[in-house]
Structures are given as C-alpha cells and as structure tokens.
N, C-alpha and C positions, 0 to 999 in steps of 0.2 A: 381123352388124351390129357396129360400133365406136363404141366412143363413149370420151370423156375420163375419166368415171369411171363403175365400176359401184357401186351400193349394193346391199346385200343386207340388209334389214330397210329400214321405214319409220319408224322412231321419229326420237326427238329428236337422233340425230346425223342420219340424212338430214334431216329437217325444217330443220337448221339450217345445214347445208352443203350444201345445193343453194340455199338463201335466198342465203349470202353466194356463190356462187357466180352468184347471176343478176345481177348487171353485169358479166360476164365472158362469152365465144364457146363455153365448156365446154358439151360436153353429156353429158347424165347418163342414166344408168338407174336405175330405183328398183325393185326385186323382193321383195315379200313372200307371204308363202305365208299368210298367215291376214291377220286387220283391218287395215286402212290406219292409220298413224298409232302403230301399236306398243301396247306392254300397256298404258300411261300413261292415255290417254284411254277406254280399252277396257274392261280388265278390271283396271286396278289403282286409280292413284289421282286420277284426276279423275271416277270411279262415287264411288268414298268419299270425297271429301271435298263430293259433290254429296248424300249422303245424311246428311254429316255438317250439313248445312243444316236436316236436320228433326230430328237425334237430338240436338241440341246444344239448341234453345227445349225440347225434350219432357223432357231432363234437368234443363234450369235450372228447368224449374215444377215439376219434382218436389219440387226444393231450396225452392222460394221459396211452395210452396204452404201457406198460412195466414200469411204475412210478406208477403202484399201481392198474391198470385196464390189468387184461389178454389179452382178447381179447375185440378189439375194436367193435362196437354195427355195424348194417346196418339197413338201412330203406327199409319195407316191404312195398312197395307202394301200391300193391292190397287192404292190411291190413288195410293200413293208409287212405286210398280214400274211403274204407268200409265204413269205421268208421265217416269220414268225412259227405259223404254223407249217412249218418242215422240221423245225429246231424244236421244237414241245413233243411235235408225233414220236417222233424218234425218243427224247426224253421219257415220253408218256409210255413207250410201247415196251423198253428197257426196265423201269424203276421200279416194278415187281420185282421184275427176274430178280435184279440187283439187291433188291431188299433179301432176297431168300439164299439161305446157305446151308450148309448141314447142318450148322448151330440154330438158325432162326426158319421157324416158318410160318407161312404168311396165310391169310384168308382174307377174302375179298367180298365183305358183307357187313351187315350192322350190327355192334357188340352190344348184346343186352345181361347186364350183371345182373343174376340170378340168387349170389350169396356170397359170404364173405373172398370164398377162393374161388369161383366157378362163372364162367360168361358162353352166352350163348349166341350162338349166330345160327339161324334159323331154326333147323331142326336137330344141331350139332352143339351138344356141351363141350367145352373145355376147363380145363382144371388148372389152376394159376398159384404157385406159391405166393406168388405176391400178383396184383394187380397195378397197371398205371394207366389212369386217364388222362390222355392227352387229346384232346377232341379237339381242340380247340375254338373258334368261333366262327359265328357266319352271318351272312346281312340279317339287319332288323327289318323287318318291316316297317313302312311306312304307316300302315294301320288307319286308312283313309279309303273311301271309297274311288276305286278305279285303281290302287294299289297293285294288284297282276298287270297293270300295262308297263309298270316302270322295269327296266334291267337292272343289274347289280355289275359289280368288276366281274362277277363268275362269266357275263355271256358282252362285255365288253370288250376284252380281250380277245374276241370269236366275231368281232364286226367284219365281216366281207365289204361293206359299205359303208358309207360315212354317210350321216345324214346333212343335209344342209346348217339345220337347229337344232341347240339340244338345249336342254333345262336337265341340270344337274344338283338335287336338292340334297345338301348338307355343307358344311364348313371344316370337316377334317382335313385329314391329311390326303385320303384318297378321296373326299370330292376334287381339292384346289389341285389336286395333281392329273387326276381325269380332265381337268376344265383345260389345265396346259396342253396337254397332248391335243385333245380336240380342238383350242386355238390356233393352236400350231399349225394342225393339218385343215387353218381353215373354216372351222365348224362357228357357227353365230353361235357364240356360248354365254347362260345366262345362269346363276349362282343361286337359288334361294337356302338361306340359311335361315333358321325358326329363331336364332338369338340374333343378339347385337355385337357377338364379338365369334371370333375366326379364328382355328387354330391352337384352342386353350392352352393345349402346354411350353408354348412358345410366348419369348419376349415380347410384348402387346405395342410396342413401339415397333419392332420390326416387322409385325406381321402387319400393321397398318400400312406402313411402307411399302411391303409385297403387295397387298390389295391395292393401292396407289398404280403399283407398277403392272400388275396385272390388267385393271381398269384402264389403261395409257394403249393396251394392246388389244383393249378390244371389248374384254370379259366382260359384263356386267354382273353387277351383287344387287343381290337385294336380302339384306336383314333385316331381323324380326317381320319373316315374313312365313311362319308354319305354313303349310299345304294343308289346302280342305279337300279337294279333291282331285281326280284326274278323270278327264275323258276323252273318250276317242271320236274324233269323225272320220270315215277311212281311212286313209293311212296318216292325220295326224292325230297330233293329242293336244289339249287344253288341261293346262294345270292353272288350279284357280287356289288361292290364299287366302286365311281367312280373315287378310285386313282388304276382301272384295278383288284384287286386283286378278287380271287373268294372263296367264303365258302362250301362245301358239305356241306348239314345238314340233321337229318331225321323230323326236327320242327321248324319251325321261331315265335316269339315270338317278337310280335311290343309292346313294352313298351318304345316308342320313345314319348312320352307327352298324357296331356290331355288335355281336350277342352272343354269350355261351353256348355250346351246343353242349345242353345235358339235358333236355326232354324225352322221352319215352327213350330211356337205354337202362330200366329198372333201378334209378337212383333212390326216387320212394319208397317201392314195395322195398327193396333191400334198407334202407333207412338211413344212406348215406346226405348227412346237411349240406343245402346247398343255397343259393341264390339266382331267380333269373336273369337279374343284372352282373351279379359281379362274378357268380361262377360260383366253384364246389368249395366248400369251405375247408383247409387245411391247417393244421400248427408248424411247428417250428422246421418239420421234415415232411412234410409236404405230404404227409398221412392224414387220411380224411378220418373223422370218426370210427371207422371200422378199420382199425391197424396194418391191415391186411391190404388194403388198398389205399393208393397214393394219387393224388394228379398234380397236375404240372403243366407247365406252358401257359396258353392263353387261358382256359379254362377254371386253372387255379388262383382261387382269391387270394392270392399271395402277398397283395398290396404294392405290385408290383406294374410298371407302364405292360401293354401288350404287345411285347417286341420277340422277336427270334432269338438273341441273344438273351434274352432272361430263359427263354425254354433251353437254351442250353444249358446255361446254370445250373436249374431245376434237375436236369437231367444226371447231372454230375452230381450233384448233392446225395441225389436217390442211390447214386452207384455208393457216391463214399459209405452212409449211412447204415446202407444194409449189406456191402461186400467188404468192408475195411471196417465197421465198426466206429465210424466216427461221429461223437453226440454231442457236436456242439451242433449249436443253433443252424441254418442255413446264413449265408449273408453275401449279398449281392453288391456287388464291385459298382463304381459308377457307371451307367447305362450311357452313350450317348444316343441321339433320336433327332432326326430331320424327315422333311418331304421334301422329297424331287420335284418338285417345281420349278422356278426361272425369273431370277435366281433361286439360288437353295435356300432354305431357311433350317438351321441346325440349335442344339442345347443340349448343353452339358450340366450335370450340377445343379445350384438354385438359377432362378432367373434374378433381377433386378427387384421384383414386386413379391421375394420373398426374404430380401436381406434383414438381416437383425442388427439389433444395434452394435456398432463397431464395425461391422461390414462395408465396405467402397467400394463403389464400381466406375472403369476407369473406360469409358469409349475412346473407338479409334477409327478413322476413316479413312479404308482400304483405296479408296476410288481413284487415290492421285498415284497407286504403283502402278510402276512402268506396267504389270503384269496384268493389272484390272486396265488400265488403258489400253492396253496391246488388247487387249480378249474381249475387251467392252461393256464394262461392270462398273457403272457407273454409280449406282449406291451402296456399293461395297463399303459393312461395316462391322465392328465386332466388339465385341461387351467380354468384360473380364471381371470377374468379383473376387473381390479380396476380403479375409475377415482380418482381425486387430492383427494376428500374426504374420499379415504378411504372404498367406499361404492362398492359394487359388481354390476357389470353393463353388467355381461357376462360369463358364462361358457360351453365350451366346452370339452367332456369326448369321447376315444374310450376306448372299453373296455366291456365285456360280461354281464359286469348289468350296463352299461353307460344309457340306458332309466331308471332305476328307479335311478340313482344315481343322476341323471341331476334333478330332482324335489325337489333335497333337496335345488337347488339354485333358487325356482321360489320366495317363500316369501322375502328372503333377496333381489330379483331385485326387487318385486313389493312395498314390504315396506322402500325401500332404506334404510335398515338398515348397519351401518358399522358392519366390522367383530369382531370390540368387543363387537358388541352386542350379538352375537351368543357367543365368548367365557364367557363373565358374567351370560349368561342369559339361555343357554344349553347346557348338557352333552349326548349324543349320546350314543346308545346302545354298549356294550363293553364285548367278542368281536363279531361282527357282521355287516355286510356291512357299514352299517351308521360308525362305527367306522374307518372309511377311512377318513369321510368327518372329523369327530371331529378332525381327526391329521392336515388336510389340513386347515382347520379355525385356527388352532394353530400356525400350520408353518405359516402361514400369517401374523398373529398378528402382 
C-alpha cells in the first residue's frame, strides 16, 4: 500500500502533522508499536502533572497547617490510582480509533525502514512518499548488575501500592518529580545521583534551594554516588554504590536518563546516520541523509532541549517545507522548561552562568507577596536577565506557580522587546498572579 507520508510513532509530531495536514488530499499512515498518542499522555507527563493536582493542595496544607488549614490533607493512593487508571483506560481505549480517519490509517506494530520510501511492520510492506521518525525516547538503563529489578515512569504510573521506601537513582527532572509524589504520598525517599549537581538546565542557585527545600521535607540526596549494583532479598532490594555505601529499599526506580529509540528499526542496513545518545542525525529541514526520510521530535538531533513543544515545531516545519514550499532554515521560538516539583523550578532563555559581557541580571523576592504568603511560598524568587539593550534575554523562577509564571517572559524573549515596552504598553491583572510580574517589569524599568 502507498500513501503520501508514513509516521512511525504516534506522539506529538504525528498528532500535529497529520492535523495540519487534513485540509489537504495527503494521506497518511500512522504506526506505533506500543500506546496511541506517545509517552506524553501515557507514561510521562500528562500522568504527572495529573497527579500533580493532588500532591500540590496535600503540600500546601502541610505548609499552611496551623496558619489557617486545621489539619493538613494525605494522599489516598488506592483512591488516586482508581481514578487515574479509569481516565487513561478510557483515553488508551479511544486514541487509536481517534488517530484513524479516511485520510489517515493506522497500524499497530514496529516500523522497520527497509529503503528510502518503504517500512515494514511484520510481514506487511508499506510505501511512504516521504517517511517521519518520530520515535522518540525511552529509559536508559542503568547498565549495573541487578538492573531488571529497578522500574521506570512506564510501570510507576501503574503502582496499585506504595511501597514503604524507595531509592530513586538520577537527578532530572522526572527523578526530583517522582521523589515529590512519593514524599508526598508518604514514601521514605532517598535520591542517588552519580554527579554533584541536580537538574542541569536550571539556575544552579535555585535548584540548590529546591534540594535545601526538598531535604527540609524529608527526601534525602546523595550525590556523586553512581550505582554498582542492585539486589534483592525477597521482597526487598539493596542498592549498593560504588563509593561502598549500601540503600535498603522496598522499590528502585531508574530515572537515571533517556535514550533515542532507533535500534533495530533498519536505520543501518538502510544507511540512515545516527547516534545512540543524541539521536538521527538531521539538517536544516529535519531530512536525514536519505531526503526521503525525515525525523523529528525527541529523536532528532536537532540541537534542540527534549520537550513536546519542540516536536511540534519539528512537525510544522516538515508540513511548511514539503507542502508550501518553504526553504528557509527551521528556527525554533524560545522554549520555556520546568519540573513539577514543590515548588516549581522553571527557565526561559539563558540562565545567569551563561551571561555575556554587558548582560545583568536583576533578582527578585516573591516570598513577601500577599499571594506567596496567602499560598505559602516562602522562597519564592525569580531571575531576569537583561543584555546592554535593555531587552529580556532570560528568566529563571522557583516558586509554586514558576511554570505558568515563566510564560509571561516567552513574548518579550521571542519579540525582544525592552521592558518599557511592557510598561507603556501593559497592565496585568490586579490583584492576581500576573500582578507579581506587572511589579517586577516596573522594578526594572
């Protein structure tokens, strides 16, 4: 069979390029070998930030309990994983059919690229004017002996139980965010990170603060402390490190990185360049070596952070390029990027430890508005960088609405406007969160 494009993955580049594809005669295939709709809604971050709806009131009346909250709230897990898995079944059971229309159709297997136009899933060739790999990524292993014992986000999101302990080894975004949920709901949670620092693409002053504040609640860390091994005595586990020290736990939980998925899906025998770290190699239009085929999303070495909105980008580029004809370069808008944590830790733009000369950055301490005291945010702060002109080129926010706060600075990075264009030209809702940012454009001025 032939069709005008094939997809290989379901996430958010297909999602959004077969969308703008449908007022157009194209027709599409869509092939994924595991859940409809990609890790996103599945097993990464619309589970967490759907759990983060109960860990976030259960935190703030820990904070606010005898200042105006009785008693502090707990999290029902049986309750919450009910509930959870009733809202994905339904999702899960839907997001085929939903993927498939008269224009697109879908199969439900692993795409192995055969040649420059043709992919196979099992015993079934298809024929693809153009190809897009969007695979995206999936846990690394740990690569330690006793490795098979630890879980991933894929079967943590599927916990019917909570364990008493857990050892949660890496320092991203989805370890420090797994370690909140599990504090939250209670769980003795313990950090190993292999370096000495937490969180890389975030402001190294705020995420020390978070770990400060995190450590106050319970978590414990331990960096520069690699895993040598894991083992089980029935039902627990010992993870031992290999500066000697040893962890009891009754869950290990490898959120130690993630990784391209491009192994056995014929990228070799067809001779498309790639990387096992950073993914398929592309140019300007997100064409691998073989013109014919494209990737995008996580997968593509695009130079680009691993976020869902750069897969959209990717996804729209591909549509302009080969349906409108358009041959400039690709160029991606400023990204913002946080983890749901407690507080949030968010970034815009550069941080502080990558200013150039002529560049300023101008901190601010949220913690005394009426709005961080009413709510209980008490290290609420936030970083603004500024280059010679005036113009905003960076901001970094911790703080319990830091993800929606951090989106008021994507226009002024992306239209480099100075900050007296925000003060002549807007006034912010008053009083109400945005009314932080109206004071901090003013302090600035």
């Amino acid at each position: 069979m032939k069709y005008d494009y094939i997809i290989i993955g379901s996430g958010p580049v297909a999602i959004h390029l077969r969308a703008k594809l449908k007022n157009t005669t194209k027709s599409v295939l869509v092939i994924e070998k595991g859940f409809w709709g990609g890790t996103c809604p599945n097993t990464g971050c619309q589970p967490k930030i759907f759990m983060e709806g109960t860990v976030r009131p259960v935190l703030a009346s820990q904070y606010l309990e005898g200042k105006g909250i009785e008693e502090a709230a707990k999290i029902d897990w049986s309750s919450l994983m009910s509930r959870k898995k009733k809202i994905w079944g339904a999702f899960r059971k839907n997001a085929r059919a939903n993927t498939t229309t008269e224009q697109v159709a879908t199969v439900q297997g692993k795409g192995i690229i055969t040649g420059p136009h043709t992919v196979r899933v099992e015993d079934q060739e298809y024929e693809g004017e153009n190809i897009v790999i969007a695979t995206g990524l999936e846990p690394r292993k740990l690569n330690v002996p006793g490795d098979e014992y630890a879980i991933t986000n894929n079967e943590f999101f599927e916990l019917d139980q909570l364990p008493k302990r857990a050892v949660v080894v890496g320092g991203g975004y989805v370890a420090l965010e797994l370690a909140t949920i599990l504090n939250a709901a209670g769980v003795e949670t313990t950090i190993l990170q292999h370096s000495d620092r937490l969180l890389r693409p975030f402001d190294q002053d705020f995420v020390e603060k978070l770990q400060e504040i995190m450590e106050e609640r319970g978590i414990n860390f331990h960096l520069n402390a690699p895993i040598k091994e894991i083992t089980k005595n029935g039902d627990q586990y010992t993870v031992t490190t290999a500066n000697g020290d040893s962890f009891a736990t009754d869950l290990v939980i490898n959120a130690a990185g993630r990784k391209p998925v491009v192994e056995d899906m014929g990228l070799e025998e067809v001779g498309i360049e790639f990387d096992l770290a950073k993914g398929i190699k592309v140019n300007e239009h997100l064409q691998t070596n073989i013109p014919s085929i494209f990737a995008a999303g996580d997968v593509a070495d695009n130079g680009q952070a691993n976020l869902t909105p750069v897969a959209w980008v990717d996804a729209y580029h591909i549509y302009d390029f080969l349906e409108k004809g358009v041959t400039k370069p690709i160029k991606y808008p400023p990204v913002a990027t946080n983890a749901f944590t407690y507080p949030e830790i968010a970034q815009v733009g550069i941080r502080e430890s990558d200013m150039q000369a002529g560049d300023y950055v101008k901190t601010l301490d949220l913690a005394d508005t009426f709005i961080a005291i009413g709510e209980g945010d008490p290290n609420a702060k936030l970083k603004v960088i500024f280059n010679k002109n005036g113009e905003v080129i960076g901001a970094s926010e911790l703080s319990i609405n830091a993800a929606d706060d951090i989106n008021n600075f994507l226009p002024l990075i992306g239209r480099k406007d100075p900050i007296k264009f925000v003060n002549d030209n807007l006034t912010y809702t008053f009083p109400a969160l945005a009314n932080n940012l109206d004071e901090i454009f003013r302090y600035f001025d």
